[in-house]
N, C-alpha and C positions, 0 to 999 in steps of 0.2 A: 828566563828568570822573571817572575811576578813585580809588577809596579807593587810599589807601598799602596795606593790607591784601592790596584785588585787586593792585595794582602789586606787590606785593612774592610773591605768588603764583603771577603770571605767570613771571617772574622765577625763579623755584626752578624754576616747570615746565619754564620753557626751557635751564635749566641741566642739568636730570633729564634731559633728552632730548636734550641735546649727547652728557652722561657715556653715557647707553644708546648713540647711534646712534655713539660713537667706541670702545665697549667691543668689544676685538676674540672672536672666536668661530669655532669649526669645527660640523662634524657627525665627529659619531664613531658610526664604522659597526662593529655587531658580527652575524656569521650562528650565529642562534641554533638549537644543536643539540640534539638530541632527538626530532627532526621525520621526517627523512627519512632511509633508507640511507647515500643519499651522504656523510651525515652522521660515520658510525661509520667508523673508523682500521683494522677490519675487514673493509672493502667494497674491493674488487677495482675499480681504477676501468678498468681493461685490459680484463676479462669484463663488467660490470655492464650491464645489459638496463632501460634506464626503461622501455620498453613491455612488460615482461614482470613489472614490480614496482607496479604502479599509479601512475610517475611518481616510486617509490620512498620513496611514502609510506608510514610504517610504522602498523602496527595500534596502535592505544593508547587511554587513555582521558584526557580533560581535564578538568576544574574544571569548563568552561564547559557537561560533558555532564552537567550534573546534572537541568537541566531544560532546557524548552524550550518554544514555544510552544502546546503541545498536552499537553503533561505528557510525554512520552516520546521516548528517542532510539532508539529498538528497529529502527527503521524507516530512520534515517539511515547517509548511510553513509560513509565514512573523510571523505574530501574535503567534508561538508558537516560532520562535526562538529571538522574542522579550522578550516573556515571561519568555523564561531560562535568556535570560541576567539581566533583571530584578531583580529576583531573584538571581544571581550571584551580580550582583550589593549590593542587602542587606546581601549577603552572608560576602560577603569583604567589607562592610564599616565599619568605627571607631567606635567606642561608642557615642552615641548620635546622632547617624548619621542613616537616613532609606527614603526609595525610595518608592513611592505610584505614582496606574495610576489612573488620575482624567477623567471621562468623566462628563464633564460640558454638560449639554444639556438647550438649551432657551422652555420654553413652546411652543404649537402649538399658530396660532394668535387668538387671543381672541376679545368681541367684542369693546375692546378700541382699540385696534389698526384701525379698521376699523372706528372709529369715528373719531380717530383721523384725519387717513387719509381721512374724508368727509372734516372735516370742517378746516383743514391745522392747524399746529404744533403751529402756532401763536394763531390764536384764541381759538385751545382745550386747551393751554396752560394756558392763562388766565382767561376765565371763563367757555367753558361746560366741562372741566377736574373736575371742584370743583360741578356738577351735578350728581345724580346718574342715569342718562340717558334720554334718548328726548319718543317720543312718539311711535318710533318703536322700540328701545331696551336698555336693563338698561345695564353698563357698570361698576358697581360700584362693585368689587370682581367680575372682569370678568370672565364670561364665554369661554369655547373655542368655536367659530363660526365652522359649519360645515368643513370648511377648515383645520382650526387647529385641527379638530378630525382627518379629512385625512390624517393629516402631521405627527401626531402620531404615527398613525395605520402605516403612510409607515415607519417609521421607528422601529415600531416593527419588518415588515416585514423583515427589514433590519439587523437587530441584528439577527434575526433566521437563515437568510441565513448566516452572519459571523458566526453563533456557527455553523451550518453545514457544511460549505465549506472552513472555516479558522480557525476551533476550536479554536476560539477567548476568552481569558480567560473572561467568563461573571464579571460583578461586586461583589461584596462579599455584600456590606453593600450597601443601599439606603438611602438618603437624597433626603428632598423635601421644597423647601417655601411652609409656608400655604396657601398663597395664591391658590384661586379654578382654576386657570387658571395652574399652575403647579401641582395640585394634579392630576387632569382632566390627564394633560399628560402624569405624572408618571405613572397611572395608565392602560393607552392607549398603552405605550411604552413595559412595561416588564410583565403586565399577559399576563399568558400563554407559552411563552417563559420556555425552555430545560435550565434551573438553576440546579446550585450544589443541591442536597437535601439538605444538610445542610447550604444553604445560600438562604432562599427562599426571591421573594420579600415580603419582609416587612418593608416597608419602612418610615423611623423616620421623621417628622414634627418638621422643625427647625425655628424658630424662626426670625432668624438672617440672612438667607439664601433670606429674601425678595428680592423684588425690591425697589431702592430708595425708600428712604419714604419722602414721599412730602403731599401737600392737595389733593392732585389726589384722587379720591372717588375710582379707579382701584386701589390703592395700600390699602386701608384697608381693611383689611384682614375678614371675618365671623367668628363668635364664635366660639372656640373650640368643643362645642356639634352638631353644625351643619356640620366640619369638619367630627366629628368620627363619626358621622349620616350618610354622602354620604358612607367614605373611612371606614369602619368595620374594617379594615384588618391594617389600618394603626397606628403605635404608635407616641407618642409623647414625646417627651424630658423631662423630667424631671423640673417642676416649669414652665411647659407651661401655660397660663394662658386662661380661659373663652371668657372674653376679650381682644380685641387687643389694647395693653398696649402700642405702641407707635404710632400710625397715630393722626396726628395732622391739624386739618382745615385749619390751620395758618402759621405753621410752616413747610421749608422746610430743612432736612439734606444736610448738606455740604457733599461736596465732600470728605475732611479730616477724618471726621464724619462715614460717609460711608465706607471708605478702613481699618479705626480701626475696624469699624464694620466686616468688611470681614476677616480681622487678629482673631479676639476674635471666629469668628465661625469656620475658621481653627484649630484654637489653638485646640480647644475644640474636634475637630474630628481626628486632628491627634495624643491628647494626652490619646485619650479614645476608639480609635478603631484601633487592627493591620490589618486590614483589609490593602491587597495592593492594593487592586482595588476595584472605590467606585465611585460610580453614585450622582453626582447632579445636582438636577434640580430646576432651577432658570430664572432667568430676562437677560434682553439685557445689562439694566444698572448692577445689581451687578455680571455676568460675569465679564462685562467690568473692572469691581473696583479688582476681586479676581485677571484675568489676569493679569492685571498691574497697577492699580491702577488708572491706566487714565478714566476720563467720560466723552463724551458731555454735560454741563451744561449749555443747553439753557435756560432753567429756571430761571436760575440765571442771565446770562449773556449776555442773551437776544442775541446770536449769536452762532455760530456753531464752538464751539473750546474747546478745551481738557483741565480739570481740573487738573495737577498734583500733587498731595498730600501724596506720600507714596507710594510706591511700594508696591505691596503684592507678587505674585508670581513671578513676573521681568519676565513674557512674553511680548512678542511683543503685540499692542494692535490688536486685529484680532475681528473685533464686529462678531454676530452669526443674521442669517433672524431667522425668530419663526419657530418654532422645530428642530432647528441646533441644534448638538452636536461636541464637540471639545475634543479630547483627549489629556492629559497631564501628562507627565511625571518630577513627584515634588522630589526635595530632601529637605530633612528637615531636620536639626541642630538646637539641641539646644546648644546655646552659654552662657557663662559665662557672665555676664553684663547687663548694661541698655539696653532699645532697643533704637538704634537712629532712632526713629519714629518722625516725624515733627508731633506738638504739635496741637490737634483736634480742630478745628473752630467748636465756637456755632454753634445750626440753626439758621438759618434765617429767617425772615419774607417774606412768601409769595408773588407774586406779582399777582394782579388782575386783571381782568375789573373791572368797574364799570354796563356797561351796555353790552350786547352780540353784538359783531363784525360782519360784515355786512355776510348775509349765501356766503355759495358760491354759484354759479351759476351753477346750474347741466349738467354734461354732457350728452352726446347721450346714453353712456352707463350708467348711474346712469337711464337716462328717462326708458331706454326698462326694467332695473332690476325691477323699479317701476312698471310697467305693469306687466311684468309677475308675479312678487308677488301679485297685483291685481286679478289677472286670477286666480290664484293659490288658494285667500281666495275665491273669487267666484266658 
């Protein structure tokens, strides 16, 4: 039989632990600057070369470089004395408190982008966006055009040379939108590549990680068995589903819509993986949303100007060209309370043509590509 003492013990524990597990809570994400180029409010994100900047990390010195296992850093080199600080960094933080390096990378170009760019942003926008392609290429869960394989493959190249010549801490875990135009890349980008053995790529098919979801026939995604049909090798998230459960003809996701969206897949990766370094690879637009929550929403707005609705990371907005990667270095808290998130806008209703907008007028260079494709079928 229990003393009144234990009884009463028990009792406070189990009330201690209602109060904790009914105490509500966020993570609050901040990208901590000082680190990298992309960093500074002086860096040209239009021009900016990560393969020409060391991934844009900059020369500096740490705390953490004071010593090291051998008594000297004379010998290390950028990316490894990043790495100890990092690591120092999670070493000395509070409780609830932990530091992760994101390299965010944009798919190579796929072939919406090039349609887009035929037939200009106004009229892909309103009606051949909602086509699943013209009569020389289908663009609906795009593919990456020959270019965008290029832009891959060079930046494979380029990761092998940082794990050789900068023993650059590879990623730990992989993330991928399902989208074919990011799988394509993931897959471009790190087979093959000198990984941890115990961190090969394998890399998980998130959901959430899209790009904007709008009527864009490029943003719905292929079934999950055509998925695991290309990628063998790749897994998938847990309640992934067959079909693609949110692209809608009609409807387009707000901007507020979208950066909850990029919080909830955060949430999800920084509560379920200690990985400190972690690859994802995604869109121009939901970058842009995870960065800082800002997006061009021409769609919507029918002009060229930034949507704010929630901060996610609190980077500078720094857009990415197709197969840019951006490194990021994230602190993550969880805090006590509500989260003071601005309240999510429905979607919206799509805007249309009616009838297809005048073509464009081909140039010299569109003529000779045509010819020489010509020659090429002949």
């Amino acid at each position: 039989m229990l003393s009144s003492t234990t009884s009463y013990g028990l009792l406070f524990f189990g009330l201690f632990m209602s109060t904790v597990l009914a105490t509500p809570s966020y993570i609050k994400y901040e990208s901590v600057s000082g680190y990298f180029l992309q960093d500074l409010d002086s860096t040209n994100d239009t021009t900016f070369n990560f393969m020409t900047t060391n991934f844009g990390l900059r020369n500096r010195t740490y705390t953490s470089s004071s010593s090291s296992t051998d008594g000297t850093t004379e010998n290390q080199t950028q990316w490894e004395r990043f790495a100890k600080h990092v690591w120092q960094l999670n070493e000395e933080s509070d409780y609830g408190v932990e530091y992760k390096v994101l390299f965010i990378g944009r798919h190579g170009e796929g072939y919406h982008n090039t349609a887009e760019s035929y037939y200009g942003t106004p009229a892909w926008n309103c009606y051949y966006s909602q086509m699943d392609g013209n009569d020389t290429i289908t663009w609906a869960d795009a593919q990456l055009t020959p270019k965008g394989i290029a832009q891959a493959q060079a930046v494979n190249a380029f990761w092998a040379k940082q794990i050789t010549e900068q023993s650059i801490p590879t990623p730990q875990k992989f993330y991928t939108s399902p989208l074919s135009r990011c799988c394509a890349t993931a897959a471009l980008t790190f087979t093959g590549l000198t990984l941890q053995a115990s961190q090969p790529f394998i890399p998980q098919v998130k959901e959430l990680l899209r790009e904007w979801i709008s009527g864009h026939t490029c943003d719905r995604r292929s079934n999950m068995s055509y998925i695991a049909a290309n990628y063998p090798t790749f897994t998938f998230e847990e309640g992934f589903q067959e079909v693609d459960p949110l692209w809608n003809a009609t409807f387009v996701e707000t901007t507020s819509a979208q950066n909850e969206r990029s919080r909830s897949v955060l949430d999800d990766i920084f509560m379920n993986d200690p990985s400190t370094y972690i690859s994802i690879t995604t869109h121009s637009g939901e970058a842009a949303s995870i960065l800082s929550g800002l997006f061009t929403v021409e769609l919507l707005l029918c002009e060229d100007e930034f949507a704010d609705s929630g901060v996610v990371l609190g980077h500078r907005p720094f857009s990415l060209s197709t197969g840019a990667v951006i490194p990021i270095l994230v602190r993550a808290e969880t805090v006590t309370g509500r989260p003071p998130f601005p309240t999510r806008q429905p979607w919206t209703v799509i805007s249309t043509c009616a009838t297809p907008p005048p073509s464009p007028t081909p140039t010299t260079d569109d003529i000779e590509r045509s010819a020489a494709r010509m020659m090429r079928i002949q």
